[in-house]
C-alpha positions as CSV (number, residue, x, y, z in Angstrom):
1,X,-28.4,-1.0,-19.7
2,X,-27.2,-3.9,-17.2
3,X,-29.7,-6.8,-16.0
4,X,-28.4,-9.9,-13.9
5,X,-30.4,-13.3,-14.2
6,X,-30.2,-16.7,-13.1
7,X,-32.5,-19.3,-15.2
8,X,-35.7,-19.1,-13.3
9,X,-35.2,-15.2,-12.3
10,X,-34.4,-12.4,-13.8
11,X,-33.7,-8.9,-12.2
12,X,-35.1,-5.8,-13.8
13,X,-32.9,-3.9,-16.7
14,X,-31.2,-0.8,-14.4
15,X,-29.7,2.2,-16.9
16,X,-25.6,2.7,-15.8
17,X,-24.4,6.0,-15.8
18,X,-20.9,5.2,-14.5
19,X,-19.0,2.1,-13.4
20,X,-19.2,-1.1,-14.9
21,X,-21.4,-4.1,-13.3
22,X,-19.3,-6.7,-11.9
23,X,-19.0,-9.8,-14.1
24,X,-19.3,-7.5,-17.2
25,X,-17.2,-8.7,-20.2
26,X,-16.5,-5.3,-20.3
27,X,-14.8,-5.1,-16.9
28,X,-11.5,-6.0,-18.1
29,X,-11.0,-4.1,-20.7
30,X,-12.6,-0.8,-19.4
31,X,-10.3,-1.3,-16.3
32,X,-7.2,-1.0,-18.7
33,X,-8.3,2.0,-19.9
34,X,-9.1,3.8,-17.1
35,X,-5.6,2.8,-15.0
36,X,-3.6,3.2,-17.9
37,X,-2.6,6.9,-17.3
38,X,-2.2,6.2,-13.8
39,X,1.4,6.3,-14.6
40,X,2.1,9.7,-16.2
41,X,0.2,11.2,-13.3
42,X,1.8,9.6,-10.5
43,X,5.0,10.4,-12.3
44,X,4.0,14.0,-12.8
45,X,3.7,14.5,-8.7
46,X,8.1,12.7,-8.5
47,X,6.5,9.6,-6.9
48,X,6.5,5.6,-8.4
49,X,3.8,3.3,-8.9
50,X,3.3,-0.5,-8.8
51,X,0.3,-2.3,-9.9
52,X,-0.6,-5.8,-9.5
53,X,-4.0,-7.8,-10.6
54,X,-6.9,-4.4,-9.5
55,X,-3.9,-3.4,-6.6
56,X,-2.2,0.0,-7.3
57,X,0.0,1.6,-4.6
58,X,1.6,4.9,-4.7
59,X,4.7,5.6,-3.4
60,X,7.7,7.7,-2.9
61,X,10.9,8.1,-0.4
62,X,12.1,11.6,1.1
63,X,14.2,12.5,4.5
64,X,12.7,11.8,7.9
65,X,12.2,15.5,8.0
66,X,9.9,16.0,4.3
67,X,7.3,13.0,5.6
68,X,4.7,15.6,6.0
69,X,5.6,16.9,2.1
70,X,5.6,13.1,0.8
71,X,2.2,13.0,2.4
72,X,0.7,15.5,0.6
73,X,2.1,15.1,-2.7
74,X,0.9,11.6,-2.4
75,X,-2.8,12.9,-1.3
76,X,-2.6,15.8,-4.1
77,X,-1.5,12.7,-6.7
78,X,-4.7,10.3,-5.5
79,X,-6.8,13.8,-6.0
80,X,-5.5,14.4,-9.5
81,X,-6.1,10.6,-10.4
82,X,-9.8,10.3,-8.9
83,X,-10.8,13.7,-10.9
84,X,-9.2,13.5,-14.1
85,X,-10.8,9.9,-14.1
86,X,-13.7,10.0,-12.3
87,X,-12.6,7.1,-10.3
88,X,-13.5,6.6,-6.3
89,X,-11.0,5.6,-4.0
90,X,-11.8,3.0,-1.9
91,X,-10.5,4.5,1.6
92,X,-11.7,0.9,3.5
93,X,-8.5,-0.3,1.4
94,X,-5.8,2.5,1.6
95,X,-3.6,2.5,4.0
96,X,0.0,4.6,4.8
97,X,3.1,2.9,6.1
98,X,6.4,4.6,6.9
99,X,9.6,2.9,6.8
100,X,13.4,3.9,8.3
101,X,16.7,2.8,8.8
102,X,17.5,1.0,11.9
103,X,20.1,3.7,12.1
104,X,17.7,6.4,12.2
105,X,15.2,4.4,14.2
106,X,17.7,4.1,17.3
107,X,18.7,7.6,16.8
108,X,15.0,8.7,17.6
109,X,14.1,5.4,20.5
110,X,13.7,7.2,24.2
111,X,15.9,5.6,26.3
């Protein structure tokens, strides 16, 4: 049961079958828990992981020719997470990047 208040209102009590209500003093603690194996599983699909604050990003390197692979494995590692969990990613804050070499960059420029 979760209810928010102020000192002259109070909101009805609303039952919580998943989540946790923001400003709970639970919040911190449950969020622990639930990123802590976010490491084995990343490093079950050969890719890293860096967290910092709520932030996680998964990420991994291959040859300009595997991006497609990388991709996927990435996708079937956020897939694995989110079900074994029962966490949600938030798509409005994902985002992919792809980084080269110069070398390989000017290799691939039309001229």
């Amino acid at each position: 049961m979760f209810a928010a208040g102020a000192t002259d209102y109070s909101a009805p009590t609303t039952d919580v079958i998943c989540g946790v209500p923001q400003g709970s003093v639970l919040g911190p603690i449950l969020f622990i828990i639930y990123t802590a194996d976010l490491a084995p599983i990343v490093a079950e699909h050969g890719l890293s992981l860096h967290q910092y604050a709520d932030d996680s990003q998964i990420y991994g390197s291959c040859p300009p020719a595997a991006t497609s692979t990388l991709s996927t494995d990435i996708s079937v590692a956020v897939d694995n997470i989110s079900s074994t969990n029962r966490l949600q990613l938030n798509a409005v804050g994902a985002s992919a990047v792809t980084t080269s070499s110069l070398s390989h960059l000017g290799r691939r420029c039309i001229r």
